[in-house]
N, C-alpha and C positions, 0 to 999 in steps of 0.2 A: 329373910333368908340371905345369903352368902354370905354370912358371917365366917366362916373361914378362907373365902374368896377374899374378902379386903384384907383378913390379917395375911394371907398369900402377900398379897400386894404388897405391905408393908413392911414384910418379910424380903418377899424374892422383887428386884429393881430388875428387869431385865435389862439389857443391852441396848441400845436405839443406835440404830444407823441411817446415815441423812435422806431427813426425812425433809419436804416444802410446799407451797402450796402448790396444789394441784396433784399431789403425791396420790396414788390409790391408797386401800387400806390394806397391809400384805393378808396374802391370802396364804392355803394351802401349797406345799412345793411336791411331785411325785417324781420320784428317783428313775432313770433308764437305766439299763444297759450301756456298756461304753461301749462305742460304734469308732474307730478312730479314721478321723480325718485330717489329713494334715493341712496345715495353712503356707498357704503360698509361703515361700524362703524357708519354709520349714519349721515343724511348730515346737514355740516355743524359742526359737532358736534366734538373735538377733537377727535380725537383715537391715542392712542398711539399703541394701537395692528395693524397698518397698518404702517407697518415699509419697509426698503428698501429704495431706492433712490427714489426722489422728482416726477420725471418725469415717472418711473414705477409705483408708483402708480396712477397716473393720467390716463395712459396710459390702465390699466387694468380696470379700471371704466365706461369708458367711454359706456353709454349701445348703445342696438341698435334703430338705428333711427323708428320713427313712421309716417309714410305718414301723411301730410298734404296738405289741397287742400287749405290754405289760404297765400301762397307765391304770391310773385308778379313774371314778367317775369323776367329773369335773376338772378334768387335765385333760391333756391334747399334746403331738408329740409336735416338738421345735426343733430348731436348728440356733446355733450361732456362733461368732467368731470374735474374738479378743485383740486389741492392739496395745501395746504400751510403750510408752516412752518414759527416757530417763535419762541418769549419767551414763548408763552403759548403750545406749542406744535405742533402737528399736526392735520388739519382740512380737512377735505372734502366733496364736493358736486359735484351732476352730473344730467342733465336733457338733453330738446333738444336745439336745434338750427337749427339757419336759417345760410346759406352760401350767399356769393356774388363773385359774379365774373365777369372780365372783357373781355370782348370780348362774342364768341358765341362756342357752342360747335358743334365740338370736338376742343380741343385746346384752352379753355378759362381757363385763369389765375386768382387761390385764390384769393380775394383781402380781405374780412374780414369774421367773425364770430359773432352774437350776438346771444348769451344764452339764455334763456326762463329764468324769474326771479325766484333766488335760494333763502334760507335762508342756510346764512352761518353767525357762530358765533352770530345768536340771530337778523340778519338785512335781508333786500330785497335786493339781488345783482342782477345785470345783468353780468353776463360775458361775455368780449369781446374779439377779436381778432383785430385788425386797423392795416392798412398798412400792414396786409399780416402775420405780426411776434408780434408784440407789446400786451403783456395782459394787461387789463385795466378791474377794478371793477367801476361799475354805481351804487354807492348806491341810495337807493328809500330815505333817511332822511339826506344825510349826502356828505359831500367832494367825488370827486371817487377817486380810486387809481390809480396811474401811477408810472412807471420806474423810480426811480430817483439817475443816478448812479448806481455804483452796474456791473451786468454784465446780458444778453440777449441771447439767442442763435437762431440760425435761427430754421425755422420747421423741425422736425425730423421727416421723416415715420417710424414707424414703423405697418407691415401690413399694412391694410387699415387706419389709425389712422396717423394724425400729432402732433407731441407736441413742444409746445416750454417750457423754462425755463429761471425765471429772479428773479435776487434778489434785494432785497431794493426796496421794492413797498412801499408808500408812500402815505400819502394824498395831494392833489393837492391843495399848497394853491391858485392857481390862479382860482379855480373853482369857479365862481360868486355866495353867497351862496341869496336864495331867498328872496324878499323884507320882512321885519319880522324878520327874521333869526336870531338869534344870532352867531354871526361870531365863537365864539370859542367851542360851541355847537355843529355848522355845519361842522367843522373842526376835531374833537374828533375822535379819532380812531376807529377802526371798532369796533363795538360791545361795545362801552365804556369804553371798557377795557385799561388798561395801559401796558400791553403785546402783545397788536397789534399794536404799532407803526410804526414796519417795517418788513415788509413782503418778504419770499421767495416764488415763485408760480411756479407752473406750470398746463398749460392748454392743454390736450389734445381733440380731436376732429376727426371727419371722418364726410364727406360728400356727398348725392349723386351729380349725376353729375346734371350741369346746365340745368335750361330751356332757351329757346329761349329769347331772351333778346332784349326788344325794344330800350334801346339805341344803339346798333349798330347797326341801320338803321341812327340816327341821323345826319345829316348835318352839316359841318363846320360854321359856322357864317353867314349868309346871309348880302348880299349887298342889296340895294335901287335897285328895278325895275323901269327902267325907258324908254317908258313913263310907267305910272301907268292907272290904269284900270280904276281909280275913280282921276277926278281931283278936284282939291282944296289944302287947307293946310292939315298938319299933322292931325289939329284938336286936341280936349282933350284927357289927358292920359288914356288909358281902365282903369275898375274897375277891380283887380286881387282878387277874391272871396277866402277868406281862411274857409275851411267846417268842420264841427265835427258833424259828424252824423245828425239832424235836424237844430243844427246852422249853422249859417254860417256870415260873416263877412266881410267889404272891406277892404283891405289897406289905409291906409292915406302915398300919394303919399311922399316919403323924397327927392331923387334925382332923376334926372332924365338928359336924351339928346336922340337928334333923329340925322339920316341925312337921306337927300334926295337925288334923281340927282341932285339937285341946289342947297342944302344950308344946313346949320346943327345949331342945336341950343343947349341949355343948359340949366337949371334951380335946383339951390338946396333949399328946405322947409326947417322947422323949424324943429327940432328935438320935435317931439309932439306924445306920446306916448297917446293913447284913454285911456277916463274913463273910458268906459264900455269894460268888457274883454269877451272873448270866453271861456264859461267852458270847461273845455278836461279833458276826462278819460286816467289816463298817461297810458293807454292800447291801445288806440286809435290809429288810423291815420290821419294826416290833409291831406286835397285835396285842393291843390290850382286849380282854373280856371278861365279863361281871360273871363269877362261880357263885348265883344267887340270886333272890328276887328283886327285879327292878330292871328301870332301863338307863344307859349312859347318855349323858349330857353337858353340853359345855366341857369337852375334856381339854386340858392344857396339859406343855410339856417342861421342863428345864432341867438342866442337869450345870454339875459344882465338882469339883475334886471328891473322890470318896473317902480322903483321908481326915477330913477337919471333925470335929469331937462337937462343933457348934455349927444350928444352924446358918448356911450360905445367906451373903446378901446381897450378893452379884451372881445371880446364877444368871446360864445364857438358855434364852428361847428357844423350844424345837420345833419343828412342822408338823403340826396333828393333824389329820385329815379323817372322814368315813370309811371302814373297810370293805373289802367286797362282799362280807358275811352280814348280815342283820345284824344289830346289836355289836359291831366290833368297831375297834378304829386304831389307825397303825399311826406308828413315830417314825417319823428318820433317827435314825441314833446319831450320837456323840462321833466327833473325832475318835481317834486312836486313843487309847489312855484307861483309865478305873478311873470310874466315874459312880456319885451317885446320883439315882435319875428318881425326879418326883414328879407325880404325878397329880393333878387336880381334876378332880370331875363333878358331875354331880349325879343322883343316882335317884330315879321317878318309881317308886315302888306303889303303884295305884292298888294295890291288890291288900296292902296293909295302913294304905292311906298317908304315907311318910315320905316325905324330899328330902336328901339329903345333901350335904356338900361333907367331901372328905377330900385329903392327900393320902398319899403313899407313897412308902421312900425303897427303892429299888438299888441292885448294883447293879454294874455291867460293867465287863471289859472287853472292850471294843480293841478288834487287833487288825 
């Protein structure tokens, strides 16, 4: 089985950002509400009167967290605060955040951080945390930033608060920039400026503790029941419903394979991206759900420019998590831009005795 899992693989290279030892493994990220707090000297805004070392400042910014009831299961809401350093000085910003983690509590392990969207230096950032250690800016108009070279450290507690610190943050040229785009526009340093070319940062953060977390209940891979409940073939591939609030939309099937007790098949489409796209408010959440028998598993996300005629090979990873509904599970969307968004899953149909693994290639214009 996953025979269309590895050709994914060999197909889609996602993106890695520094990752070392001791790194967690990234986990799921759940979107808040933006709560806005500002950071001492003003966020986002240079201060040069917020002096001391990178990561004390971050550290003492950080405010305190605000309950929210719009987390999914195994998230918890956070807080954190941003510093940077550079040619133009020093910058900071601070709001909430959502936590994830892996496993269930008590004893479930950090795995990421995402920020509630800040303005720093004049742009819409997200700040993140991935794999545990790694800062990462998500601009709303432009390249994000990642580690490139330079030097990282692991999380520091300090109190209830963790920070890390890492220098030569970067724009990421392998960031796909959206169909439209002008490449060296989308690439331009934070704030347009010519003194934020490279970045020192540090992110500090505190989190409450986890909620109950529907992936660990999840089951390993499921085999072919056999015999099955309902006999005949496999039959056609279910429709995987991708939602945005009153939209909603099917995938157009790309790869696919099944097996059964008795035999296994294969089938890879064309690389055929839809005309018509899904609007999505980049606040949003997508809800996938299976219009058919079976249940979802192992689902992945990525998305690539919707304008290339050939399948992507740099597509960038998205955050798949379990939804609040039985049987669903939501994406963070794309950036701003037309985007095509594919989709990997796999699909346990006990009832006809069939495992499947399939993709689906979706659009969305994320505004």
């Amino acid at each position: 089985m996953k025979r269309s899992a590895v050709a994914l693989a060999i197909l889609f290279l996602p993106i890695l950002v520094g990752c070392g030892s001791g790194a967690a493994t990234s986990g799921p990220v759940a979107s808040v509400p933006a709560v806005s707090t500002p950071a001492a000297g003003g966020s986002g805004t240079p201060a040069s009167a917020v002096g001391g070392p990178l990561e004390d400042v971050a550290t003492a910014l950080v405010p305190a967290i605000v309950p929210t009831g719009d987390l999914e299961g195994g998230a918890s809401a956070g807080a954190y605060a941003i510093a940077v350093d550079g040619a133009l000085g020093r910058a900071t910003a601070s709001g909430q955040a959502a936590c994830s983690w892996d496993g269930t509590a008590p004893g479930a392990t950090f795995t990421a951080m995402a920020g509630e969207p800040t303005e720093l230096l004049g742009e819409h950032v997200d700040v993140q945390i991935s794999a545990g250690r790694s800062p990462e800016l998500r601009r709303a108009d432009g390249a994000r930033y990642i580690p490139s070279g330079g030097t990282m450290t692991d999380p520091v507690p300090v109190g209830d608060v963790l920070v890390v610190r890492a220098t030569h943050l970067t724009v990421d040229p392998a960031d796909p920039e959206p169909v439209g785009e002008d490449k060296a526009s989308y690439e331009q340093p934070l704030g347009g400026r010519t003194d934020t070319t490279t970045l020192d940062v540090a992110v500090a953060w505190r989190c409450d503790q986890p909620t109950a977390s529907p992936t660990a209940t999840e089951a390993v891979d499921p085999t072919p029941v056999c015999p099955q409940k309902v006999a005949g073939t496999p039959g056609p591939i279910p429709a995987l419903v991708l939602t945005n609030g009153a939209d909603q939309v099917d995938g157009v099937p790309f790869t696919s394979d099944y097996t059964t007790c008795t035999d296994d098949g294969s089938a890879d489409g064309d690389w055929n991206v839809p005309d018509a796209a899904l609007p999505v408010d980049g606040k949003a959440t997508l809800t996938l759900s299976l219009d058919g028998p079976g249940a979802l598993f192992g689902v992945g996300a990525f998305y690539a420019p919707a304008g290339s005629d050939t399948a992507p090979t740099d597509p960038i990873t998205l955050t798949v998590r379990p939804g609040t509904s039985p049987g669903t599970y939501v994406v963070d969307p794309p950036p701003h831009g037309d985007w095509a968004l594919v989709i990997s899953t796999g699909i346990a149909d006990a009832d006809h005795g069939v495992v499947r693994d399939v993709t689906y290639i979706y659009r969305v214009k994320v505004k």
